[in-house]
PyMOL Python script that loads the backbone (N, CA, C, O; Angstrom):
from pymol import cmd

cmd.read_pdbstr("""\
ATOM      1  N   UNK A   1     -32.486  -4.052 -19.424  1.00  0.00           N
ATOM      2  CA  UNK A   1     -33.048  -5.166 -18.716  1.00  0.00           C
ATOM      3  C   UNK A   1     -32.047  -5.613 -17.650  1.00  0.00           C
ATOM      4  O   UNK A   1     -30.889  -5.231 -17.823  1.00  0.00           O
ATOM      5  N   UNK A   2     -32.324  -6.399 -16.521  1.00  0.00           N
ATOM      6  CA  UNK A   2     -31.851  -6.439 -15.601  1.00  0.00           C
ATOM      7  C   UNK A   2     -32.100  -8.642 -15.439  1.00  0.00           C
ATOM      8  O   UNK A   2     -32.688  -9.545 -16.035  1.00  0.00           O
ATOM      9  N   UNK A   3     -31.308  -8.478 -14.396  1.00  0.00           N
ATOM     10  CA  UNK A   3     -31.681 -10.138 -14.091  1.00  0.00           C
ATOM     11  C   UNK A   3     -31.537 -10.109 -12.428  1.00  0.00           C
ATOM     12  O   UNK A   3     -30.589  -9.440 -12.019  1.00  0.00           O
ATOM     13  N   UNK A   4     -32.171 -10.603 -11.664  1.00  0.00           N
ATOM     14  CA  UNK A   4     -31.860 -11.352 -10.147  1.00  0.00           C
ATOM     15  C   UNK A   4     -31.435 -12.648  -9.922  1.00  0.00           C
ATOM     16  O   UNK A   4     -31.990 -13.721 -10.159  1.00  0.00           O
ATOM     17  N   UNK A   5     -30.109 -12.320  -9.311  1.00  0.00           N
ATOM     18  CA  UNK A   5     -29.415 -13.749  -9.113  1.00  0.00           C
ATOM     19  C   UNK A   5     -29.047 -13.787  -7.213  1.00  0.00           C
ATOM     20  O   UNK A   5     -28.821 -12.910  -6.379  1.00  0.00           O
ATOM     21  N   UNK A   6     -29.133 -15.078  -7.177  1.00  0.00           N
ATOM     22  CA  UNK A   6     -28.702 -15.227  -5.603  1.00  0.00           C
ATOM     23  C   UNK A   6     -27.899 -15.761  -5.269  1.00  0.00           C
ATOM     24  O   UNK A   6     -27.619 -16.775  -5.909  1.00  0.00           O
ATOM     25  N   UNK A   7     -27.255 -15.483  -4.358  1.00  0.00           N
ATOM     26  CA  UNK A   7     -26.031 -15.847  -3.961  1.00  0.00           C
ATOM     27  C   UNK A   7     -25.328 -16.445  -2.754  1.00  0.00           C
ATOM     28  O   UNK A   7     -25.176 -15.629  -1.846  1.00  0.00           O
ATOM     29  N   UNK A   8     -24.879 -17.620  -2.524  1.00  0.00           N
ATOM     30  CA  UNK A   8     -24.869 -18.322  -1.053  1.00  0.00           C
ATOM     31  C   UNK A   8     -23.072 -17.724  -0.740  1.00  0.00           C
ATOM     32  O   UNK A   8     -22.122 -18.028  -1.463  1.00  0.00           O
ATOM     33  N   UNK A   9     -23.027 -17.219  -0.031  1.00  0.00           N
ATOM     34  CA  UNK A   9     -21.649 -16.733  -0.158  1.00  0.00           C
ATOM     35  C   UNK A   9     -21.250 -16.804   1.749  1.00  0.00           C
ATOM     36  O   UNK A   9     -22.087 -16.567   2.620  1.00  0.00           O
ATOM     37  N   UNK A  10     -19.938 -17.144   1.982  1.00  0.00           N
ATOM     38  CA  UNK A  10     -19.624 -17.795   3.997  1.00  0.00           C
ATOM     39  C   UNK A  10     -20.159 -16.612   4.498  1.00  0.00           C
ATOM     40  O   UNK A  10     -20.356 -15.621   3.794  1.00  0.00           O
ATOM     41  N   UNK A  11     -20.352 -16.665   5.443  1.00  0.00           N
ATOM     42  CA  UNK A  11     -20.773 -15.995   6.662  1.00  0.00           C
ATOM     43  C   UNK A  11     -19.561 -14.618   7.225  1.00  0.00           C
ATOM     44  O   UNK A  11     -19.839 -13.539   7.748  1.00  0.00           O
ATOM     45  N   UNK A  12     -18.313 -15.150   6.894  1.00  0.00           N
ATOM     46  CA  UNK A  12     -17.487 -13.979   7.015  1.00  0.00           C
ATOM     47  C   UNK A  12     -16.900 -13.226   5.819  1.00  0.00           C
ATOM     48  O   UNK A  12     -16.107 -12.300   5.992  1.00  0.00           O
ATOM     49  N   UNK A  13     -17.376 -13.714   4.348  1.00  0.00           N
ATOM     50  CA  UNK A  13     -17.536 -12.958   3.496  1.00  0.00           C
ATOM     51  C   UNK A  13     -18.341 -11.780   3.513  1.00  0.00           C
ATOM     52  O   UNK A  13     -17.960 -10.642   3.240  1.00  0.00           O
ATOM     53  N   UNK A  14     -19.955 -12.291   3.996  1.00  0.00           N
ATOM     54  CA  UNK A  14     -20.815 -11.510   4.069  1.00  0.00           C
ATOM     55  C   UNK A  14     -21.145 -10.218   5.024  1.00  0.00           C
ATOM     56  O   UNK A  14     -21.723  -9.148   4.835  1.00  0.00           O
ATOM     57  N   UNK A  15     -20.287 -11.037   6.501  1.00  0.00           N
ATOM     58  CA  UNK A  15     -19.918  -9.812   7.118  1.00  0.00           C
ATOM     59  C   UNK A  15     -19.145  -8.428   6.743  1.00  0.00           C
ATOM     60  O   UNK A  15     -19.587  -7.309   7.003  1.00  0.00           O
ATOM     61  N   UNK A  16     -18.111  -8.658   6.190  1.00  0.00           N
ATOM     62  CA  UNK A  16     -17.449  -7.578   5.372  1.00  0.00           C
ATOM     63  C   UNK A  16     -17.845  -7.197   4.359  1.00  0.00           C
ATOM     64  O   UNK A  16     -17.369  -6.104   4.051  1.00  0.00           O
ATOM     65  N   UNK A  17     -18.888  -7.831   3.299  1.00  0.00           N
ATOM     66  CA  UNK A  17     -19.923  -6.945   2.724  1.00  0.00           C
ATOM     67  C   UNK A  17     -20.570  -6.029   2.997  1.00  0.00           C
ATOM     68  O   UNK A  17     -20.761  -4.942   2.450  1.00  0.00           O
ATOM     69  N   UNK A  18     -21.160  -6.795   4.481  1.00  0.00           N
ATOM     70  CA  UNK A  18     -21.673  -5.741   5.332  1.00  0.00           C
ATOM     71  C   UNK A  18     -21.721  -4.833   5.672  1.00  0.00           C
ATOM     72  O   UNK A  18     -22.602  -4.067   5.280  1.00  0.00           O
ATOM     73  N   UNK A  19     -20.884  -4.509   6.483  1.00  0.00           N
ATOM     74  CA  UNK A  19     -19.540  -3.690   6.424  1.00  0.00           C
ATOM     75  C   UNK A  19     -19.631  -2.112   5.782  1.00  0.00           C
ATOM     76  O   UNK A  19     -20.066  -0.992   6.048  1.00  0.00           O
ATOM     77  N   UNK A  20     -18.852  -2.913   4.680  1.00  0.00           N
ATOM     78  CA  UNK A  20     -18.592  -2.346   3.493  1.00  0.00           C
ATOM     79  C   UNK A  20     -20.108  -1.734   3.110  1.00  0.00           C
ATOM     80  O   UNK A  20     -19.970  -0.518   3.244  1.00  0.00           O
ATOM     81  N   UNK A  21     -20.887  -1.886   2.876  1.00  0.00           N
ATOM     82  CA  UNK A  21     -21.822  -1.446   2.162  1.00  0.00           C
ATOM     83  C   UNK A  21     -22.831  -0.541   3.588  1.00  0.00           C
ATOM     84  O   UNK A  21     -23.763   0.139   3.158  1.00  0.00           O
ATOM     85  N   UNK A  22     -22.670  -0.545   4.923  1.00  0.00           N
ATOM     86  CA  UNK A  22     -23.400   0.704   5.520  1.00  0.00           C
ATOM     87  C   UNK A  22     -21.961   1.816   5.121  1.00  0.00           C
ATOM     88  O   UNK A  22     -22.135   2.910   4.583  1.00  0.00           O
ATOM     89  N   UNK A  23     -20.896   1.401   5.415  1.00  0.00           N
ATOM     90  CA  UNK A  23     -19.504   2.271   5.392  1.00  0.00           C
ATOM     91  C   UNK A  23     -20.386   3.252   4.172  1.00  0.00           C
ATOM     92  O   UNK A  23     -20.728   4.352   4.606  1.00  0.00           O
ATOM     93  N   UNK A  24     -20.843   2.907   2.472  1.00  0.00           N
ATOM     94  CA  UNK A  24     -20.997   3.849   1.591  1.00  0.00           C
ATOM     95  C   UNK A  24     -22.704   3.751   1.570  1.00  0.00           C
ATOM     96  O   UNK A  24     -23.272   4.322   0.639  1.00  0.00           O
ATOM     97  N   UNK A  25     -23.513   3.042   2.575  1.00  0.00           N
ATOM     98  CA  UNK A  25     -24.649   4.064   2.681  1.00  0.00           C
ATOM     99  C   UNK A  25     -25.643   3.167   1.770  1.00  0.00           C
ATOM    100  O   UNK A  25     -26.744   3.575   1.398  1.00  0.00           O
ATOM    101  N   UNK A  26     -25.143   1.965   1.478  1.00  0.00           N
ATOM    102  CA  UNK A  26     -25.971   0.985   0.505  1.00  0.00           C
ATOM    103  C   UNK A  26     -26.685  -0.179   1.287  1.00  0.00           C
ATOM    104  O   UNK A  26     -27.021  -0.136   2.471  1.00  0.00           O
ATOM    105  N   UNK A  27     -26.840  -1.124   0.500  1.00  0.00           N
ATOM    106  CA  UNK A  27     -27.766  -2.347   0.810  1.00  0.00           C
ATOM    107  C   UNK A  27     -26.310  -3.773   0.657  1.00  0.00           C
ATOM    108  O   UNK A  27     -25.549  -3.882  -0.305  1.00  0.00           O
ATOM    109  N   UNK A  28     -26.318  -4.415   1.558  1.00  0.00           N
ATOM    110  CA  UNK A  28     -25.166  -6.084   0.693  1.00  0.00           C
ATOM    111  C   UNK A  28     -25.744  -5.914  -0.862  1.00  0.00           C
ATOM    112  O   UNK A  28     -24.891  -5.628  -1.702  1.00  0.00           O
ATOM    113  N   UNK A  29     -26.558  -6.005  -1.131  1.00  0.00           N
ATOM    114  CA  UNK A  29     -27.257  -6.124  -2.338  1.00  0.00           C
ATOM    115  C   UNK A  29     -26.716  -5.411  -3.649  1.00  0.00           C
ATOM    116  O   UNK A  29     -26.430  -5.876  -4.752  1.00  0.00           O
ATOM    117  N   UNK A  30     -26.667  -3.865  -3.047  1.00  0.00           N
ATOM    118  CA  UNK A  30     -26.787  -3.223  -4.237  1.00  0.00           C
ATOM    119  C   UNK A  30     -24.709  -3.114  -4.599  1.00  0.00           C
ATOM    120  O   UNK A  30     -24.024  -2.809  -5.575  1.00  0.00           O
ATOM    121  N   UNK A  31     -24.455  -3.520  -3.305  1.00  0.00           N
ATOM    122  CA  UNK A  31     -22.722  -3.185  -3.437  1.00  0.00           C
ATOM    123  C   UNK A  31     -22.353  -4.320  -3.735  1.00  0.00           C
ATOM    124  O   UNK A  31     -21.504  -4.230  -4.621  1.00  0.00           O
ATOM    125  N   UNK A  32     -22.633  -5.797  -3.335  1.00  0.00           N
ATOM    126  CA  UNK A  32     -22.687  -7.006  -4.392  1.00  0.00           C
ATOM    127  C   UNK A  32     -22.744  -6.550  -5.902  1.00  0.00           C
ATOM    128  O   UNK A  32     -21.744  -6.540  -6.620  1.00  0.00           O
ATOM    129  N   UNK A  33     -23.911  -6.200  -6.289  1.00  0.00           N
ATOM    130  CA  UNK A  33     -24.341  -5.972  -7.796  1.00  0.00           C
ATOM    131  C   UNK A  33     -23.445  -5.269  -8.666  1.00  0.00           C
ATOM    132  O   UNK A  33     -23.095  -5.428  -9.835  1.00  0.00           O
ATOM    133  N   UNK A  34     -23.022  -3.974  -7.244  1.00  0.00           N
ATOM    134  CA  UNK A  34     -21.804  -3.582  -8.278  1.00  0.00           C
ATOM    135  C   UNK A  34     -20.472  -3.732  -8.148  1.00  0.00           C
ATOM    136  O   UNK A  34     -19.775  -2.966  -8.813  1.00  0.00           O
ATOM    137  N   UNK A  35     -19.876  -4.627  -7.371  1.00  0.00           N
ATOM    138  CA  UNK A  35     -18.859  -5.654  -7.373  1.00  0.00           C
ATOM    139  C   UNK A  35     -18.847  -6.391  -8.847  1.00  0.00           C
ATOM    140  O   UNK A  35     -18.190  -6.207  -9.872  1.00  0.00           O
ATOM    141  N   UNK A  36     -19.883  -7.307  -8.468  1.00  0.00           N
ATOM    142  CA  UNK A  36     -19.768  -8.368  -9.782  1.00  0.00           C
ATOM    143  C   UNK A  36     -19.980  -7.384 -11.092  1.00  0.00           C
ATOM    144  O   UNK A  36     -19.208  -7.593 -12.028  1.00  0.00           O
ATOM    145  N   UNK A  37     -20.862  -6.433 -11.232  1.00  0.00           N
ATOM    146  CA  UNK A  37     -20.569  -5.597 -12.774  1.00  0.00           C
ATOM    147  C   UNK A  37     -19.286  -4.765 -12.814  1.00  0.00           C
ATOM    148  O   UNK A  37     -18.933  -4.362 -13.922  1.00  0.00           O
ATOM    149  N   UNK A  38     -18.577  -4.471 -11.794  1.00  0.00           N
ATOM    150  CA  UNK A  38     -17.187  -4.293 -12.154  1.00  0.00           C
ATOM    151  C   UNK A  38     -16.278  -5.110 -12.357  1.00  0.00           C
ATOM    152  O   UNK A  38     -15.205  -4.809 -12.879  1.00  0.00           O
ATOM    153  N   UNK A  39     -16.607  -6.288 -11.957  1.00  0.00           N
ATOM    154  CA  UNK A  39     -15.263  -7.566 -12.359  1.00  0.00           C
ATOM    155  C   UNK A  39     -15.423  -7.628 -13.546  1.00  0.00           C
ATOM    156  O   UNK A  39     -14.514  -7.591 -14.376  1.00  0.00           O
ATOM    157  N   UNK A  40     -16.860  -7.753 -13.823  1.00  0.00           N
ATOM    158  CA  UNK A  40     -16.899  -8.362 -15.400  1.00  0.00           C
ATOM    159  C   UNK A  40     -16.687  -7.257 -16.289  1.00  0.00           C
ATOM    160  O   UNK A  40     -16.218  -7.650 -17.357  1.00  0.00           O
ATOM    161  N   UNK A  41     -16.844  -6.149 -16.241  1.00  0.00           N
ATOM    162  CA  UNK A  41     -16.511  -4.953 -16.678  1.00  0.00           C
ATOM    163  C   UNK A  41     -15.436  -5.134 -17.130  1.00  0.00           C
ATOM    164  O   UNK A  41     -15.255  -5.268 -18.340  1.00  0.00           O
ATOM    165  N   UNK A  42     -14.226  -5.188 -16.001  1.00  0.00           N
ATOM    166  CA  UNK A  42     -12.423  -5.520 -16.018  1.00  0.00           C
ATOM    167  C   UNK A  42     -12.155  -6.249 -16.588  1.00  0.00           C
ATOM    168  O   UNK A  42     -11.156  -6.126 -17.297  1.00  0.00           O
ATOM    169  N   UNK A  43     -12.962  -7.490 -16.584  1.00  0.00           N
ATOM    170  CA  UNK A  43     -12.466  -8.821 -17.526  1.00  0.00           C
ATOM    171  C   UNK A  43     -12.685  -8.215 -19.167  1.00  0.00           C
ATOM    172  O   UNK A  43     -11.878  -7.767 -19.981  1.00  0.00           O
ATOM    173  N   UNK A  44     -13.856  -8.389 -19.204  1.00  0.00           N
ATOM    174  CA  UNK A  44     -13.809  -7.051 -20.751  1.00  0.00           C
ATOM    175  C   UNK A  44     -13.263  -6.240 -21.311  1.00  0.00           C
ATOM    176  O   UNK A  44     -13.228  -6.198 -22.541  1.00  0.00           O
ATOM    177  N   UNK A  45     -12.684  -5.369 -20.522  1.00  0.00           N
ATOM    178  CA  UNK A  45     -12.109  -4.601 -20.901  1.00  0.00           C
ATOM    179  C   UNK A  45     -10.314  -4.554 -20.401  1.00  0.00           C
ATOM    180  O   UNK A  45      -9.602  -3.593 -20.110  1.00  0.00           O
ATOM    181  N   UNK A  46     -10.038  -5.942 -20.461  1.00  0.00           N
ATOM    182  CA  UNK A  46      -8.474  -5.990 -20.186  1.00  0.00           C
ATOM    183  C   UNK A  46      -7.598  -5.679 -20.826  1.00  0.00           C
ATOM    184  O   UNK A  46      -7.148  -6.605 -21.500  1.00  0.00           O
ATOM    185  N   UNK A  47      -6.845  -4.229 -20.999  1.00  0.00           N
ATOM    186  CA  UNK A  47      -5.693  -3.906 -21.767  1.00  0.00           C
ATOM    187  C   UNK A  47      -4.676  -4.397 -22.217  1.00  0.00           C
ATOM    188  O   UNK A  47      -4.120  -3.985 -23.235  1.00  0.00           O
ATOM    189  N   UNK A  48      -4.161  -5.653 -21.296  1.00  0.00           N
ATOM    190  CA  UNK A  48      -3.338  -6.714 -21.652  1.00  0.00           C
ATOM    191  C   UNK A  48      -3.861  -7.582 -22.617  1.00  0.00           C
ATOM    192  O   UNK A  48      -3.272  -7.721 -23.689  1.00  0.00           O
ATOM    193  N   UNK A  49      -5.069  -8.280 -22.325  1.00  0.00           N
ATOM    194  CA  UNK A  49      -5.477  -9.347 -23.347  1.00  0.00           C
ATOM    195  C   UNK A  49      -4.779  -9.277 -25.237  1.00  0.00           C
ATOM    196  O   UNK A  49      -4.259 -10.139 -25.947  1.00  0.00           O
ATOM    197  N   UNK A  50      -5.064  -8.046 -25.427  1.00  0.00           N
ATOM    198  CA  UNK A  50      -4.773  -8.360 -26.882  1.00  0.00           C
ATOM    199  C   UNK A  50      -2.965  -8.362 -27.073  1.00  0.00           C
ATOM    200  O   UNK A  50      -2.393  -8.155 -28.143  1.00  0.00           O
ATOM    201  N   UNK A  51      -2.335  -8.630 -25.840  1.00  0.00           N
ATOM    202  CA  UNK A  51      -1.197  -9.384 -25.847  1.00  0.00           C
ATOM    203  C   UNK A  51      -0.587 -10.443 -25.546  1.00  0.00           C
ATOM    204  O   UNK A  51       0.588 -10.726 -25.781  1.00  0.00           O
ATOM    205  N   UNK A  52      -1.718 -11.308 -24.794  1.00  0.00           N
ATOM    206  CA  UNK A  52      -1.675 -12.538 -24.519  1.00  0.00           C
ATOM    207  C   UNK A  52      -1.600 -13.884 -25.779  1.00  0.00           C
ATOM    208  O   UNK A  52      -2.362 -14.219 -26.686  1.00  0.00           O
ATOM    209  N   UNK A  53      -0.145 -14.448 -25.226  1.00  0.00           N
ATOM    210  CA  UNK A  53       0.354 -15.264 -27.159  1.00  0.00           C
ATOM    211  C   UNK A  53       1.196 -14.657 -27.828  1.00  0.00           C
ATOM    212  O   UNK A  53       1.856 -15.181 -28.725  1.00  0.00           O
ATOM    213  N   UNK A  54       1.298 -13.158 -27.376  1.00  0.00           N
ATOM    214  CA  UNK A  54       2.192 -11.902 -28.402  1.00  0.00           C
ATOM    215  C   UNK A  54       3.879 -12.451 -28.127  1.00  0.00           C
ATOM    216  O   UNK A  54       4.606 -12.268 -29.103  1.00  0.00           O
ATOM    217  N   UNK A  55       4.303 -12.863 -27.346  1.00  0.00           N
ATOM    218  CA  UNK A  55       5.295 -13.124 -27.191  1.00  0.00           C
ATOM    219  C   UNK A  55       6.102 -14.370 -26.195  1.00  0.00           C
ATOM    220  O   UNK A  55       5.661 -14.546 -25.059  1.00  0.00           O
ATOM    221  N   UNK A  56       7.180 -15.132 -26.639  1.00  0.00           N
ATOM    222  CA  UNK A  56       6.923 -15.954 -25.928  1.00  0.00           C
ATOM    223  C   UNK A  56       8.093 -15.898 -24.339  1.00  0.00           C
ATOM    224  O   UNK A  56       9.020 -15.198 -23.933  1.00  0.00           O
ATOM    225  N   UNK A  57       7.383 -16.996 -23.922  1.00  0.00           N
ATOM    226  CA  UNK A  57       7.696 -16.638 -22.201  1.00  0.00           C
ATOM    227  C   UNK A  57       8.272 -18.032 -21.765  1.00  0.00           C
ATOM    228  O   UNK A  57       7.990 -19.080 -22.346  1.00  0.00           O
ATOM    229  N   UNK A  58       9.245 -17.916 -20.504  1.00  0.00           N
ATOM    230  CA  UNK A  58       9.912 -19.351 -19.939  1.00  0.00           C
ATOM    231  C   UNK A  58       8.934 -19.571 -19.204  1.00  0.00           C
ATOM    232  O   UNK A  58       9.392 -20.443 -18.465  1.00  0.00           O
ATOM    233  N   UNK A  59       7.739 -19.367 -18.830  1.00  0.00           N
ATOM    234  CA  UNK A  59       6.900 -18.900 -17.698  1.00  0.00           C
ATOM    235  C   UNK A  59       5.755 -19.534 -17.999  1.00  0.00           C
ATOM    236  O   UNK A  59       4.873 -18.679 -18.082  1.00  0.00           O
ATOM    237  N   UNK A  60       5.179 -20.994 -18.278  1.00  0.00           N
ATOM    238  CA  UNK A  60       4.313 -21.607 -19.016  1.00  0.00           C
ATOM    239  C   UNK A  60       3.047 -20.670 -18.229  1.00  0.00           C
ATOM    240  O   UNK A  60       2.446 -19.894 -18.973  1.00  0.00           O
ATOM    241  N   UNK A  61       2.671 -20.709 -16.929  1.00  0.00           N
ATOM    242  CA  UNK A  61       1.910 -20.575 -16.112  1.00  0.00           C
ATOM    243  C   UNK A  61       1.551 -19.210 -15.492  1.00  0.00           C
ATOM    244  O   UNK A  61       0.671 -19.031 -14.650  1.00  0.00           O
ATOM    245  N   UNK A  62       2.662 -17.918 -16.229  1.00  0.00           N
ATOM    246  CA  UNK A  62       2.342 -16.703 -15.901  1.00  0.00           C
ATOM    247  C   UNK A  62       1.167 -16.197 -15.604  1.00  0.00           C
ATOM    248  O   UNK A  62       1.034 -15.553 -14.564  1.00  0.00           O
ATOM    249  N   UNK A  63      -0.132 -16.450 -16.670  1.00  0.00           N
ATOM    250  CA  UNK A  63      -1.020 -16.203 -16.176  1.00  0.00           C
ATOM    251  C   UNK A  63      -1.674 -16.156 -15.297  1.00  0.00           C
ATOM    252  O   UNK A  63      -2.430 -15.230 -15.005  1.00  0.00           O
ATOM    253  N   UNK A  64      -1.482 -17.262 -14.651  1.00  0.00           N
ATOM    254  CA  UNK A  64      -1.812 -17.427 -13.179  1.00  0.00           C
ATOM    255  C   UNK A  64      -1.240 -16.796 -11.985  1.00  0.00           C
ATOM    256  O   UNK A  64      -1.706 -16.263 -10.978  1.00  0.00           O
ATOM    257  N   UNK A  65      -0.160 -17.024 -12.411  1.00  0.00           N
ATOM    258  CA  UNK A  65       1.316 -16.384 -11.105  1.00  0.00           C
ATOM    259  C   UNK A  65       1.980 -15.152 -11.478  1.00  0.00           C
ATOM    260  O   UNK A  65       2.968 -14.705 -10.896  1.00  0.00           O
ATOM    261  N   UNK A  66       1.348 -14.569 -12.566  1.00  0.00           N
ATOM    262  CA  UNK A  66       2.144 -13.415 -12.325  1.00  0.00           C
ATOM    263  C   UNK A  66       2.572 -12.751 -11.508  1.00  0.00           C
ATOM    264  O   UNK A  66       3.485 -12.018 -11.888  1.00  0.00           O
ATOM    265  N   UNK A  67       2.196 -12.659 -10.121  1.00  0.00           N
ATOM    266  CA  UNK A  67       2.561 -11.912  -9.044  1.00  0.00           C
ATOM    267  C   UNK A  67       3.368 -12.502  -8.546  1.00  0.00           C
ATOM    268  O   UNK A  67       4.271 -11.728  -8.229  1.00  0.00           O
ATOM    269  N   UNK A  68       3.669 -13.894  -8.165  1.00  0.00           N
ATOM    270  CA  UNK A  68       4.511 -14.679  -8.102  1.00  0.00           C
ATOM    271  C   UNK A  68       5.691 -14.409  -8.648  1.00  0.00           C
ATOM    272  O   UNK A  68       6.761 -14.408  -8.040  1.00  0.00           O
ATOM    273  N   UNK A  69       5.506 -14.141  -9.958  1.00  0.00           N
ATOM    274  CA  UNK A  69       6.841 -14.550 -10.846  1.00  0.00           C
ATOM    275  C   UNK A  69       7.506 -12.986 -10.953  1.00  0.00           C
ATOM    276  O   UNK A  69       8.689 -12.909 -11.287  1.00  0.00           O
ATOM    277  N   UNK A  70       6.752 -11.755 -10.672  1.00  0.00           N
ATOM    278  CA  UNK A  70       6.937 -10.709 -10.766  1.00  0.00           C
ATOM    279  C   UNK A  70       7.641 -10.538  -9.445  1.00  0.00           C
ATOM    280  O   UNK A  70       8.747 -10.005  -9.528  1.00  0.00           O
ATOM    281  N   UNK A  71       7.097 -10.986  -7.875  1.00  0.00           N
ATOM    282  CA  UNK A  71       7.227 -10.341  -6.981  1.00  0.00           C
ATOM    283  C   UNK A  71       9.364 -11.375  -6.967  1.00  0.00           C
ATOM    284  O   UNK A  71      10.406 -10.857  -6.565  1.00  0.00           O
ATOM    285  N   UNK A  72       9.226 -12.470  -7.418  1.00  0.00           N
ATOM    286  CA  UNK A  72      10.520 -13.131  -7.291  1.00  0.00           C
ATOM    287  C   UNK A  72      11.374 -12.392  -7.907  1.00  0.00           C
ATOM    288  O   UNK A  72      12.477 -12.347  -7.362  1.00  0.00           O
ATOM    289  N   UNK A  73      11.166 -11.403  -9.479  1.00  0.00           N
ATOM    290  CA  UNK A  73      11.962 -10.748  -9.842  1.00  0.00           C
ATOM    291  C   UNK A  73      12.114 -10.156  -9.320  1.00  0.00           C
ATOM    292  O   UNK A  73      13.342 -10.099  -9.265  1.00  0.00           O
ATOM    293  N   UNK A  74      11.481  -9.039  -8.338  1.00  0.00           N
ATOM    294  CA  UNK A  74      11.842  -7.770  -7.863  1.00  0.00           C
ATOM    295  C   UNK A  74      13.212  -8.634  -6.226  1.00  0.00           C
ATOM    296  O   UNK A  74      14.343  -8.284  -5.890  1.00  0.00           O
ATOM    297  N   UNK A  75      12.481  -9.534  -5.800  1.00  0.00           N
ATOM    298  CA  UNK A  75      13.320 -10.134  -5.109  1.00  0.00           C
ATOM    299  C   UNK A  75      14.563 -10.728  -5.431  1.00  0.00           C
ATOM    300  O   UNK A  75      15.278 -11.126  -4.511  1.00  0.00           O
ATOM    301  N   UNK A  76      14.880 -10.830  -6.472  1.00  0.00           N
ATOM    302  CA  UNK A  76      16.345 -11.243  -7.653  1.00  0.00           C
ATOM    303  C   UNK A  76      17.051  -9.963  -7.281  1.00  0.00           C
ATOM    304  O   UNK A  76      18.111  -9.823  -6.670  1.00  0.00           O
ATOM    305  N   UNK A  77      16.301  -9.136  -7.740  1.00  0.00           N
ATOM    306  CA  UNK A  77      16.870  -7.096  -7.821  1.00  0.00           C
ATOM    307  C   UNK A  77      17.483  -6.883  -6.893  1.00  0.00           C
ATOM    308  O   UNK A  77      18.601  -6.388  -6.752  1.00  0.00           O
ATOM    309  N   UNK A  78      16.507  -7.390  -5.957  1.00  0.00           N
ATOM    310  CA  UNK A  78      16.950  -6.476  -4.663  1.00  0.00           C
ATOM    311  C   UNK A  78      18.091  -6.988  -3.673  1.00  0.00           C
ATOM    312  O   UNK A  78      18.776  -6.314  -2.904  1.00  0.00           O
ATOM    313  N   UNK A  79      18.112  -8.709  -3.956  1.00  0.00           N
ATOM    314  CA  UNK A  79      19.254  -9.596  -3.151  1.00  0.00           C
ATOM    315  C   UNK A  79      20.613  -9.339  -4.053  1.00  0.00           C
ATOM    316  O   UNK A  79      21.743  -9.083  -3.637  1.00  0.00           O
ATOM    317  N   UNK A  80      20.155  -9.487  -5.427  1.00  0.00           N
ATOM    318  CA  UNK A  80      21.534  -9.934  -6.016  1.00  0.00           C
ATOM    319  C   UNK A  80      21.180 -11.237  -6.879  1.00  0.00           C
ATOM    320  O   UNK A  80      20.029 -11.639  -7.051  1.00  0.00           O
ATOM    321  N   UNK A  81      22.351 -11.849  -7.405  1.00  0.00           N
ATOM    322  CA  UNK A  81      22.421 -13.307  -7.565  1.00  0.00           C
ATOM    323  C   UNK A  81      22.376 -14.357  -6.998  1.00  0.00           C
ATOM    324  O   UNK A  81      22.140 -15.481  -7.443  1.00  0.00           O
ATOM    325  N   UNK A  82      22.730 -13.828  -5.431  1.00  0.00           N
ATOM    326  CA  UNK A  82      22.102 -15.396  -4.814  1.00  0.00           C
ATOM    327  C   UNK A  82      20.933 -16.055  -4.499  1.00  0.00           C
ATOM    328  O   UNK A  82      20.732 -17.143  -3.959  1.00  0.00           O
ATOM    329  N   UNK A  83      20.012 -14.985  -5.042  1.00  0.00           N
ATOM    330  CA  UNK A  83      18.294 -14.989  -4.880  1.00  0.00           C
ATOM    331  C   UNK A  83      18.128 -16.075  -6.004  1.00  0.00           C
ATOM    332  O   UNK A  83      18.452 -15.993  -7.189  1.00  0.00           O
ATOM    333  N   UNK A  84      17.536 -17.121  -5.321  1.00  0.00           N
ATOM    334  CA  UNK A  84      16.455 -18.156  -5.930  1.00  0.00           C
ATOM    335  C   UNK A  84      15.573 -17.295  -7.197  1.00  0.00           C
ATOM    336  O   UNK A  84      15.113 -16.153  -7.175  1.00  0.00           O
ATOM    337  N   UNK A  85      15.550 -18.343  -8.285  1.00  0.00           N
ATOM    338  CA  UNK A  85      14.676 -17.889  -9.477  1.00  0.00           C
ATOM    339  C   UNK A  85      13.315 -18.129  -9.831  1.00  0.00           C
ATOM    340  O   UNK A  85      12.576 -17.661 -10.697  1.00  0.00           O
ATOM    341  N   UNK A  86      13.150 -19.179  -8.728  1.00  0.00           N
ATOM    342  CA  UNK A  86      11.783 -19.886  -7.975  1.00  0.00           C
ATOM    343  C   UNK A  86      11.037 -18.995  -7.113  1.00  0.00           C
ATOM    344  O   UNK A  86      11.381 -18.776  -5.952  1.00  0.00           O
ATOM    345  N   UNK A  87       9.683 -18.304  -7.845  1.00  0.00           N
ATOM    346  CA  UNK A  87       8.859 -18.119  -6.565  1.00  0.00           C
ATOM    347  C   UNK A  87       8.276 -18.483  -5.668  1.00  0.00           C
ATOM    348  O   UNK A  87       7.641 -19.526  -5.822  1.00  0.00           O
ATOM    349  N   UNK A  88       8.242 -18.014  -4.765  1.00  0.00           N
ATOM    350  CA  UNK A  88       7.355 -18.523  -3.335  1.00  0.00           C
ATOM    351  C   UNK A  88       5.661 -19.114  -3.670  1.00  0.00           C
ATOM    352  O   UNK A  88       4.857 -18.234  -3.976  1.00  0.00           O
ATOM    353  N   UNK A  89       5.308 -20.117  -3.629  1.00  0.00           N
ATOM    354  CA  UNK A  89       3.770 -19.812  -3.265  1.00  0.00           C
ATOM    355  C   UNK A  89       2.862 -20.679  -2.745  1.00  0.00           C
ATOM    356  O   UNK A  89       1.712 -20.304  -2.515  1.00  0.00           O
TER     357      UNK A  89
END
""", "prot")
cmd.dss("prot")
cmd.show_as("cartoon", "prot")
cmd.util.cbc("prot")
cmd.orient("prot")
């Protein structure tokens, strides 16, 4: 079974849907449809999740910022010690 949902989404979102979807020969529609069944797909099937809580972290908010807090480490690495422990964002 299937469902139809609609969607009000900006004007320059939709352009690059656009886009995107003659680029592989589809409809906004059908490359929407399978956008959103692959997010939710990913969310489902997240390999991390059954480690989330597993261990604990200085990082109350990782979840959110991981890229943040990841991209500052690699920026620690690469300066040295005088690199800020604070990410950018």
């Amino acid at each position: 079974m299937s469902q139809t949902l609609t969607l009000e989404i900006p004007d320059g979102v939709f352009n690059v849907l656009l886009e995107l979807s003659r680029q592989e020969g589809k409809t906004p529609a059908e490359m929407g449809a399978e956008w959103v069944t692959r997010m939710i797909e990913n969310l489902n099937n997240d390999p991390l999740e059954k480690f989330i809580g597993g261990m604990p972290s200085p990082f109350p908010d990782w979840a959110d910022r991981h890229d943040a807090h990841l991209g500052a480490k690699q920026m620690r690495d690469m300066s040295g010690p005088s690199a800020t422990s604070e990410p950018d964002a």
